[in-house]
C-alpha positions as CSV (number, residue, x, y, z in Angstrom):
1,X,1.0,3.3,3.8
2,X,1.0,1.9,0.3
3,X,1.3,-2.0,1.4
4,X,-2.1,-0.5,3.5
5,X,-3.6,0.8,0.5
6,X,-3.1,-2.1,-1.7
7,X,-4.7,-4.6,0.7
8,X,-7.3,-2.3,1.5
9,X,-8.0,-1.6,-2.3
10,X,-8.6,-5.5,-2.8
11,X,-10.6,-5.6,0.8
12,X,-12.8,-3.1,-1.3
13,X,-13.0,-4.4,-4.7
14,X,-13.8,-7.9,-4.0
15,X,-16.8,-6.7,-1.6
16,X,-18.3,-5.9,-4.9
17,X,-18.5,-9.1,-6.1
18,X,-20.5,-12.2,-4.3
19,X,-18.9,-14.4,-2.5
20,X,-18.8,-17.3,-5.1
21,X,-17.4,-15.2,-7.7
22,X,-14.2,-14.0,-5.5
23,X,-12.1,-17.1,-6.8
24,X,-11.7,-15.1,-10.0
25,X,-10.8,-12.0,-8.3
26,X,-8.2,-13.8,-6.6
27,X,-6.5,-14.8,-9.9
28,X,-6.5,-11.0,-10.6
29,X,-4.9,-10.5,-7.3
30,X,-2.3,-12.8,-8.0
31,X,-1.5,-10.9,-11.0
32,X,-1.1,-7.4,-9.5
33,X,0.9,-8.6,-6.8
34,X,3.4,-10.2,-9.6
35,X,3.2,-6.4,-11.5
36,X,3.8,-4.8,-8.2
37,X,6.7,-7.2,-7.0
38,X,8.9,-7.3,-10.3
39,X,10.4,-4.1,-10.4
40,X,11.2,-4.5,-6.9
41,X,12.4,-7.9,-7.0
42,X,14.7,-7.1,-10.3
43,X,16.2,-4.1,-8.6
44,X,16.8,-6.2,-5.9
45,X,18.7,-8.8,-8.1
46,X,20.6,-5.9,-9.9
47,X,24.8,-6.0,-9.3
48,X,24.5,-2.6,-9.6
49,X,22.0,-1.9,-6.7
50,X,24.5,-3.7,-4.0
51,X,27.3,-1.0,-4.8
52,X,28.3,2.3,-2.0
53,X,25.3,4.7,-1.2
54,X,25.6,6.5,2.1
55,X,21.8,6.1,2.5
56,X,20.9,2.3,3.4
57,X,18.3,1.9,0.3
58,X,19.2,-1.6,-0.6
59,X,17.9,-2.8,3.0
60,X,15.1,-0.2,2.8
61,X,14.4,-2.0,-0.6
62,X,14.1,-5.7,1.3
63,X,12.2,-4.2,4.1
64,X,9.8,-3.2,1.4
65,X,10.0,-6.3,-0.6
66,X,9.0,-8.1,2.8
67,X,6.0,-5.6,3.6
68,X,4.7,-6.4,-0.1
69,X,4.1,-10.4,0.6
70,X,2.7,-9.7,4.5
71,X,0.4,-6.9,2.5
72,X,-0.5,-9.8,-0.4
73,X,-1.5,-12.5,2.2
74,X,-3.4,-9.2,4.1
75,X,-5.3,-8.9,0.9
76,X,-6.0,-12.7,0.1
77,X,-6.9,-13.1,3.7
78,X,-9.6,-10.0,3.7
79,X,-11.2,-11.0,0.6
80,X,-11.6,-14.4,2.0
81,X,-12.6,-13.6,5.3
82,X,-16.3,-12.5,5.4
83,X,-17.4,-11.1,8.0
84,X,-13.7,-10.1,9.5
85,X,-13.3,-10.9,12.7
86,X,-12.1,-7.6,15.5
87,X,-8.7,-9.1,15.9
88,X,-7.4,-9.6,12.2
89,X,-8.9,-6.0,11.7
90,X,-6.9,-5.0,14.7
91,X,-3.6,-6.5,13.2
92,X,-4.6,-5.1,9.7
93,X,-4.8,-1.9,11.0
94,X,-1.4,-2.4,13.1
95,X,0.0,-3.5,9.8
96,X,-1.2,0.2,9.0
97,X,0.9,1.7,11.2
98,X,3.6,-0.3,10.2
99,X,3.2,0.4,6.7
100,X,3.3,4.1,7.4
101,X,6.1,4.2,9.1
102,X,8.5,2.1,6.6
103,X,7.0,4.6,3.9
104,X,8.1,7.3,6.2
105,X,11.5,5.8,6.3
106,X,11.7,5.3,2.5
107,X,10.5,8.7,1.6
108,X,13.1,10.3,4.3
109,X,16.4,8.3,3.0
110,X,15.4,9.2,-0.3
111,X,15.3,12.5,0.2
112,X,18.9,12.3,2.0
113,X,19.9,9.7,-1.2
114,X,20.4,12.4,-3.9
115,X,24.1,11.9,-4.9
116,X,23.2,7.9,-4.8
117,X,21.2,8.3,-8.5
118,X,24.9,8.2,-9.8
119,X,26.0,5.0,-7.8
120,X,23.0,3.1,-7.6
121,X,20.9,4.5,-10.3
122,X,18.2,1.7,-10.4
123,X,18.0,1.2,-6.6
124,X,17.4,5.6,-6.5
125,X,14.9,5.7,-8.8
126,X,12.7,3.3,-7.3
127,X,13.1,4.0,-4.2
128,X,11.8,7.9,-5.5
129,X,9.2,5.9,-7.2
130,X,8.2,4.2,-4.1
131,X,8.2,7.0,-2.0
132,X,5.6,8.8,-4.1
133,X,3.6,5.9,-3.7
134,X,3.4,5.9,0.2
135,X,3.2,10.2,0.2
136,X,-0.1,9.4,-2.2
137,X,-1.6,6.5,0.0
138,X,-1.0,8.9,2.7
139,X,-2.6,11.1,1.3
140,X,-5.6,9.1,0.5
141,X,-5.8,7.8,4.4
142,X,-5.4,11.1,5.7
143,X,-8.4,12.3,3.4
144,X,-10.7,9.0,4.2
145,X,-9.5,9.6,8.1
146,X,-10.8,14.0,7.6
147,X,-14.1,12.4,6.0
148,X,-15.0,9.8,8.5
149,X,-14.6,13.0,11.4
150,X,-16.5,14.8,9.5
151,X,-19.2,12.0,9.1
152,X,-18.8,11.4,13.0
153,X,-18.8,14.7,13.9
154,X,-22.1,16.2,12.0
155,X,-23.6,12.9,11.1
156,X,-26.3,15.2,8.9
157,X,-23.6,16.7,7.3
158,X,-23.3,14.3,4.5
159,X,-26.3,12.9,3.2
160,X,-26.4,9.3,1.0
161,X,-29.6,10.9,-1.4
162,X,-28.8,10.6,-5.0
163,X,-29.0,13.4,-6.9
164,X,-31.7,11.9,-9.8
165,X,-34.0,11.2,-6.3
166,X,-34.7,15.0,-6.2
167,X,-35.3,15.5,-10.1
């Protein structure tokens, strides 16, 4: 679920800002998504990285590579879009499930990819460092998923007073 995570991040942080200050937020945007796609683009690019590894990382790696520009023109799209329609929440949300399961994938053949850090050291290694990304934006969706429950559940539960209100 990272691709989720970093479109949804951006959906968040340009909500802070008005609406004709977002131009400079995309130029930020931009930014991170060249930080974010460098590692995995010079990996990708590496002769090293297209030698043996019983574990099918390298196309794991393009898959990935792939997910990261749908999950940058999600993100430009979201912070440009205001108020966003049902259906491109709908396929946001199915680019969600998508997300999770390619993370699911990358986290799984890098478990099975241990005796590929000799081979493919680069590839490895950033595919382990990718893998703890999804497991945390998993992490963060499952929490934000047990919290909105909650909220639905016992609505009274969770109040939004400030604690200086009752001082």
């Amino acid at each position: 679920m990272f691709h989720h995570f970093l479109a949804h991040v951006a959906f968040l942080s340009s909500r802070w800002l008005p609406r004709d200050q977002r131009l400079r937020f995309q130029v930020i945007l931009v930014t991170f998504v060249v930080v974010v796609l460098t590692p995995q683009l010079y990996v990708l690019t590496r002769p090293r990285s297209s030698r043996f590894c019983h574990q099918p990382l390298l196309n794991n790696l393009i898959v990935f590579i792939i997910l990261s520009f749908m999950a940058t023109g999600f993100a430009v799209a979201l912070t440009l879009i205001d108020p966003v329609p049902q259906s491109f929440s709908v396929a946001f949300h199915l680019f969600g499930v998508i997300s999770f399961a390619q993370g699911l994938c990358t986290a799984l053949l890098t478990l099975l990819a241990a005796d590929c850090a000799w081979t493919t050291t680069e590839l490895y290694y950033l595919s382990l460092v990718l893998s703890w990304a999804c497991i945390l934006s998993t992490a963060f969706f499952m929490a934000r998923g047990g919290l909105w429950v909650i909220s639905k559940m016992w609505p009274n539960w969770v109040k939004e007073k400030s604690f200086w209100n009752n001082v």
